[in-house]
N, C-alpha and C positions, 0 to 999 in steps of 0.2 A: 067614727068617720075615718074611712081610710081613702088618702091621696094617692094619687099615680104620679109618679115620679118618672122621669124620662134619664137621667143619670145615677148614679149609686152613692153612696153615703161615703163611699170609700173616696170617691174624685170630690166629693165639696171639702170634705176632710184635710185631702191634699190638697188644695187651694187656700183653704182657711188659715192651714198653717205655712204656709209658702212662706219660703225666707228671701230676703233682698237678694242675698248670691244665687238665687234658684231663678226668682222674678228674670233679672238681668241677662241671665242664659239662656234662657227661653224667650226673649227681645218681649215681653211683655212691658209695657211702662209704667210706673209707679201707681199715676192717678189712675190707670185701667185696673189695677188689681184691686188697687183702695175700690172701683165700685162695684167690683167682681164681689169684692168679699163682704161687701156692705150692704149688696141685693142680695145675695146668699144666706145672710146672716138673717136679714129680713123676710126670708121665702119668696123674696119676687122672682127668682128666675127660676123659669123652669125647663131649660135646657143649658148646658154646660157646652161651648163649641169649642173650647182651647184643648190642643194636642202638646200634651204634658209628657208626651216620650220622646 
């Protein structure tokens, strides 16, 4: 069974491991990432909308 994914494995990756000093620079907020990374980790999202450059 192969899934179509709308983002790359390389951006959930970057998100997964996001550090507090990165989170905060990028005005992202704590609980937004905790449920970025908590649907991610889950496969519920299947688009990624955060501009991480």
């Amino acid at each position: 069974m192969k899934l179509n994914r709308n983002d790359n494995v390389e951006l959930r990756n970057r998100i997964l491991n996001m550090t507090p000093n990165q989170r905060k620079e990028l005005g992202i907020n704590k609980s937004t990432l905790w449920c970025i990374k908590k649907n991610l980790s889950e496969g519920k999202i299947q688009k990624v909308l955060i501009l991480l450059d």
